[in-house]
N, C-alpha and C positions, 0 to 999 in steps of 0.2 A: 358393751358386751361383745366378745369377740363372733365372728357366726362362723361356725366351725363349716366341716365340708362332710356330712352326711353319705355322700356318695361316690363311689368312683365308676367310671368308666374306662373301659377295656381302651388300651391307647388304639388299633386297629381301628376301634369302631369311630372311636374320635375321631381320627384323621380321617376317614373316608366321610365323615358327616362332614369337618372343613372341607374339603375338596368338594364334594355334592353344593356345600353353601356358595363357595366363590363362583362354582361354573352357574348356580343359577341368576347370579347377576350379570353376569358374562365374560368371566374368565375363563379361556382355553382351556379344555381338559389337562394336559398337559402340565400347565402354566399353575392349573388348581392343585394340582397335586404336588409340584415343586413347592409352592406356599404353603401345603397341609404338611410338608415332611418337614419343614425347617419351625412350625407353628407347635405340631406334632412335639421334637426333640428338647423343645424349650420348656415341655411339658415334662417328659422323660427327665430330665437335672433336676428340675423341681425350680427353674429358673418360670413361675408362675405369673412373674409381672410380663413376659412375655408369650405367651401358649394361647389358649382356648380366650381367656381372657381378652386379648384383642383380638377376637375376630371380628366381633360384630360391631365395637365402635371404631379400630382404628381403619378394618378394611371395608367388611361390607356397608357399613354405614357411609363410608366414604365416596365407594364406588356407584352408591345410589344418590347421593348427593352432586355427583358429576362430578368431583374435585381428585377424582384418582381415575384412572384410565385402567376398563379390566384385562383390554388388547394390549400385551406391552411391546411398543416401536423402539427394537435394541440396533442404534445408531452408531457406528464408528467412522467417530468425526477426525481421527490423526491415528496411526500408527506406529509402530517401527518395529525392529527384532522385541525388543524389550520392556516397550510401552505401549499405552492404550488409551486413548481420550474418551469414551464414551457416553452421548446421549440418550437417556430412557425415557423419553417426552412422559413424564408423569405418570407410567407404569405400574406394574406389579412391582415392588420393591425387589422382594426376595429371587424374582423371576433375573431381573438385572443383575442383583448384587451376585448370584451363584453362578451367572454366567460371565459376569467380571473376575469374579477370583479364578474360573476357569481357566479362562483366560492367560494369567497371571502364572497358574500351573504349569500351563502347559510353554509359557514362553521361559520358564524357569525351567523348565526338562531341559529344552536346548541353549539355552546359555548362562545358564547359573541362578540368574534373577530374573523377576517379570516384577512389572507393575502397571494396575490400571486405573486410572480416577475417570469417576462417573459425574454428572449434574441430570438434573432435573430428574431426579429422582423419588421416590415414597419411603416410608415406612419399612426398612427391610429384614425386623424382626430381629434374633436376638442375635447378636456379633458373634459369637462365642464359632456359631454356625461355620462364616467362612475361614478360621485358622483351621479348626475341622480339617475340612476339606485337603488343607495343604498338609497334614500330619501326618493325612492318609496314603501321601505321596513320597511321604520322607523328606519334609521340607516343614520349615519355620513360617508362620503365615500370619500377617498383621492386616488389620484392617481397621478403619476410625468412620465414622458418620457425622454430620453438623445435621441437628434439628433444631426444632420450632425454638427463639428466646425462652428461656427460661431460667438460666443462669445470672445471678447479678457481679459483674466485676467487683474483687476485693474493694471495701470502701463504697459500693455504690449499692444503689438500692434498686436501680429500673434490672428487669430482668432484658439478658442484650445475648447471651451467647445460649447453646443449647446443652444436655448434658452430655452430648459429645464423647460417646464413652472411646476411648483406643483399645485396644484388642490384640494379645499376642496371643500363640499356641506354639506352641515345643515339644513334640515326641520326647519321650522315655522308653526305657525299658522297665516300664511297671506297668498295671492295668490300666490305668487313665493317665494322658497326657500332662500336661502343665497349662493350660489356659487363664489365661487372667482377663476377664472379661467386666470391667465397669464403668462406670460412669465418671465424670470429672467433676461432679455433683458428689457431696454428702448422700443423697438418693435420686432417686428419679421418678419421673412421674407415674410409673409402670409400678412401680412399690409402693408411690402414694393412692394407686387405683388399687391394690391388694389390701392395703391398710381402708380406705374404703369402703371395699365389696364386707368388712371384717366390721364394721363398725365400729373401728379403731382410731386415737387422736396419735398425730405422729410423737414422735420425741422432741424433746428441743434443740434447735438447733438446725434442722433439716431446712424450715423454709424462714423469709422475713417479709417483714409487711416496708411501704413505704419507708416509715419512720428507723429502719432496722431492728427493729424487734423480733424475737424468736415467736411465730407462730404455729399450732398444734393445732386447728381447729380442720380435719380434713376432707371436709365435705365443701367448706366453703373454700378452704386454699385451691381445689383445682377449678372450681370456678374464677378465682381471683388471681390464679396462674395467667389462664389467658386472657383477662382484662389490664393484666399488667398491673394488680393491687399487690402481688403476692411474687416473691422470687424465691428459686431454690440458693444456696448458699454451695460456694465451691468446694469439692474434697478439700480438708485442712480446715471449714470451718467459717464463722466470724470474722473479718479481719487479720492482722498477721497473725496473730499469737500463738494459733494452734497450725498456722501452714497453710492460710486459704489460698497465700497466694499462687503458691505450688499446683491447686488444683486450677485456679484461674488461668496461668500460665497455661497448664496442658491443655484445657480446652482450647482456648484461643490454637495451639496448633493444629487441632483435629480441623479449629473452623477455616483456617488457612489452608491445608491441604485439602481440605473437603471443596473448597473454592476455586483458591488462587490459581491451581494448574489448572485446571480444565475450565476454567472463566466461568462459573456457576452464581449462584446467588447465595448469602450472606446474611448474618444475624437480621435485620428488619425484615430483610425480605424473605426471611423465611414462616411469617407468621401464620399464612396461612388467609390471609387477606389481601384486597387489592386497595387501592387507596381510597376505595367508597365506602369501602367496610365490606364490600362481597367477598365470599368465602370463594379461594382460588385454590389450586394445587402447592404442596409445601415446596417445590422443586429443593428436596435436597440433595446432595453432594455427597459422594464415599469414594474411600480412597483402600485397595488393594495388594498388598505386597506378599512375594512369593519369593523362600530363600532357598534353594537346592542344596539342601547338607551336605551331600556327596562332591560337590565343586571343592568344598573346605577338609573335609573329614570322612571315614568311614561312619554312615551312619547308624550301626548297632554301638559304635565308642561313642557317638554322639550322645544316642540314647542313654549309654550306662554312664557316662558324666554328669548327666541330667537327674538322673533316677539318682547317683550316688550324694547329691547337691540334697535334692529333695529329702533322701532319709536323713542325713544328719541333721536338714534342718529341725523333720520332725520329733528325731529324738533328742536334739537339744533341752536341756533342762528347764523345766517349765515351772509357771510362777505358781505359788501358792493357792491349793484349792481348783487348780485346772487338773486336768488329766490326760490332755491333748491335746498340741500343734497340728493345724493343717496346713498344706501347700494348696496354691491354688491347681482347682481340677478337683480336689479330693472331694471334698463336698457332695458336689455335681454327680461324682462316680456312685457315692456313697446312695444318693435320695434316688437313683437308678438300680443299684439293685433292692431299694427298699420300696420302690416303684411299679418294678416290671413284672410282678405278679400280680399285679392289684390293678392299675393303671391312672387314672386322669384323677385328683379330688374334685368336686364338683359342689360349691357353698350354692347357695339361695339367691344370689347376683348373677350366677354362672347359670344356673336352671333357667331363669327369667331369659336369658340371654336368647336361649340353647331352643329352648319352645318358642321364643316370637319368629325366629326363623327357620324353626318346622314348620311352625304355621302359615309363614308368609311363602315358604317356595312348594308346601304342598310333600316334606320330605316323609312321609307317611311310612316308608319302608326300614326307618330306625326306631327302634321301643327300648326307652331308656331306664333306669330301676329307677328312679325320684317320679315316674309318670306311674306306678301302679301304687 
């Protein structure tokens, strides 16, 4: 039975309750509020597998377990006009990742492009985030991440790469940009913790067990995620037929750039383990790119070649019994203004959440409507 969301919260109030929760384990004010805005946003799209939803196990959980660092140490290990090596000794994700595409922006103002790759890094919440940022500038913004194995190479069954989503963004001249923001996975585990919280079994096809079987059971796949019983399946699927290996491929690049240039750690080593079985830091890996439209083109021609791409695609004629095509961004655009009078959903997994960590920091100065 699905468990619907009863409640919503005022996005203001949200975000200032995440930023109150990080700094009470000891993330810089500052630093709390950088992670409540980009936690916050992923809320706003209705992109749910990343918002409120992991606060409490991807960060605060983490940062009390010692495995994530709430001080984040932003390291620039190499330079140049147009690149960027940098180390986040196991930081606040989003605190690095926003200061890396920064970065990127700003070395793109003056010479057309920037790029930075990061290592040892966390969790940096939802991608979508830093193309954003470059859109806002007039520029093309890409960015990839390598996590935890979860992925099992076409043909195989051990889960080995992560779902490594790549991430483009591209200004238009319409109300919301072009963002394409997914995974290189059929899903992620951030959708199978939504289907979860929903007391929902997935579809077929999402994840396989040892033997490559289609598994649905979703309570026990994210537990058997991380014992290595259970893997997600590549975009494209099963084996060739439907194109797995197409998502296989892609991943394997994000996990290479997420690596290779900045000498990071790597599918095993990103499990989240050391080799006793203690729970260590994920040290992952992202990589940043910043394109300055105005180097190539005037950027409002930019915008209306983009915007003119988009409508034909959605007026293209549509199949039987639909009634509409979307581009990517649309969506996202759409569950924000169907959003931003209402604010945050908040199901019966999200409440539990939301009270153990009022309770635990003493946050007494927030009265939420699921609490009268």
């Amino acid at each position: 039975m699905k468990n619907e969301a009863p409640y919503t919260v005022p996005f203001d109030t949200m975000e200032a309750f995440m930023a109150d929760a990080l700094k009470g384990v000891g993330v810089p004010e500052e630093d709390a509020k950088v992670c409540a805005d980009i936690l916050i946003n992923a809320d706003k799209r209705g992109i749910d597998s990343h918002g409120i939803g992991r606060l409490k196990p991807i960060y605060y959980d983490r940062i009390k377990k010692g495995i994530q660092h709430p001080v984040t140490e932003f390291e620039i290990v190499k330079e140049t006009f147009t690149t960027a090596v940098i180390d986040g000794h196991d930081g606040m994700g989003h605190v690095i990742a926003k200061r890396a595409m920064q970065m990127a922006i700003d070395k793109a103002k003056v010479y057309g492009m920037g790029m930075t790759v990061v290592r040892n890094s966390t969790h940096y919440g939802f991608a979508g985030y830093y193309p954003l940022m470059a859109i806002e500038n007039n520029m093309i913004g890409i960015t990839g991440t390598n996590a935890r194995p979860s992925i099992a190479p076409t043909f195989g069954v051990e889960n080995m790469l992560g779902t490594n989503p790549i991430t483009f963004g591209m200004p238009s001249d319409e109300p919301f940009p072009f963002v394409i923001d997914c995974a290189t996975s059929v899903s992620q585990r951030g959708k199978i913790e939504v289907y979860d919280r929903e007391n929902k079994e997935l579809p077929e096809g999402w994840v396989i067990d040892r033997q490559g079987n289609s598994r649905t059971d979703t309570k026990q796949i994210l537990i058997d995620l991380v014992k290595g019983e259970a893997a997600l399946t590549p975009l494209g699927g099963i084996g060739e037929d439907t194109g797995g290996y197409k998502g296989y491929g892609y991943a394997t690049v994000v996990e290479i750039l997420s690596a290779a240039l900045q000498g990071g750690s790597f599918l095993k080593g990103l499990l989240g383990f050391d080799p006793n079985g203690n729970a260590q830091p994920y040290h992952l890996g992202h990589f940043f790119i910043a394109i300055n439209i105005d180097n190539f083109i005037e950027p409002d021609a930019f915008k209306k070649t983009t915007g003119d791409i988009l409508r034909d695609l959605r007026s293209s004629d549509k199949m039987p019994g639909q009634d509409r095509i979307y581009t990517a961004g649309e969506k996202e655009y759409d569950k924000w203004l169907e959003r931003k009078d209402t604010g945050v959903p908040i199901n019966d997994a999200l409440i539990k959440d939301i009270l153990a960590i009022k309770a635990e920091l003493g946050l007494n100065q927030y009265s939420f409507p699921f609490e009268k």
